[in-house]
C-alpha positions as CSV (number, residue, x, y, z in Angstrom):
1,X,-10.5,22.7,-0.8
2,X,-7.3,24.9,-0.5
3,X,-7.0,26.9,-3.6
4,X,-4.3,29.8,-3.7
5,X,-1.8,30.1,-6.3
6,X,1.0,29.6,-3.8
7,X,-0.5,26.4,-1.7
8,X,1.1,22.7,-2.1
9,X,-1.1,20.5,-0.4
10,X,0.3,17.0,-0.1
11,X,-1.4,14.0,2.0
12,X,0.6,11.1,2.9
13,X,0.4,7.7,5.4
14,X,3.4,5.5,6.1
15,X,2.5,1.8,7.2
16,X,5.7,0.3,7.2
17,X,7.1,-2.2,4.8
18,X,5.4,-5.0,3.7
19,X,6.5,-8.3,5.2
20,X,8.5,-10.5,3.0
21,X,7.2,-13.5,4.3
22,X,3.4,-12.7,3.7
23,X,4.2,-11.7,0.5
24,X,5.8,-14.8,-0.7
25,X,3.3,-16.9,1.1
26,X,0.8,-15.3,-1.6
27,X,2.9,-15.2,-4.2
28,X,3.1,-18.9,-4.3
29,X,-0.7,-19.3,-3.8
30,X,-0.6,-18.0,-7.9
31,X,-1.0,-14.2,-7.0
32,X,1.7,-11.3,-8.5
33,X,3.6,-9.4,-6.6
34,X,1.6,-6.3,-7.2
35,X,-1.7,-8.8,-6.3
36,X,-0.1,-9.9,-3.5
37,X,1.1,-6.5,-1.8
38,X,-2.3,-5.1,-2.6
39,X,-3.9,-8.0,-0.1
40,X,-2.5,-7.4,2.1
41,X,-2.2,-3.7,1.9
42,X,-6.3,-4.0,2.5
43,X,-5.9,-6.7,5.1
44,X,-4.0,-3.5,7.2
45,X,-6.5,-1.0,6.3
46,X,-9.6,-2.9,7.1
């Protein structure tokens, strides 16, 4: 815990972008985009 009147603390974690091809691949099995980026979203964090 950081707590001070003055302190910002921020977190953040870049993965890259998500690759168009996956992401269509799933889309057309029936899933939404935002279904379909989460996938695989928790396919690279597994």
């Amino acid at each position: 815990n950081v707590s001070h009147a003055l302190a910002k603390v921020t977190h953040e974690a870049a993965i890259g972008s998500v690759d168009k091809r996956q992401l269509e691949t799933l889309m057309a099995h029936g899933l939404s985009p935002e279904e379909a980026v989460d996938v695989i979203v928790r396919g690279i964090l597994r």
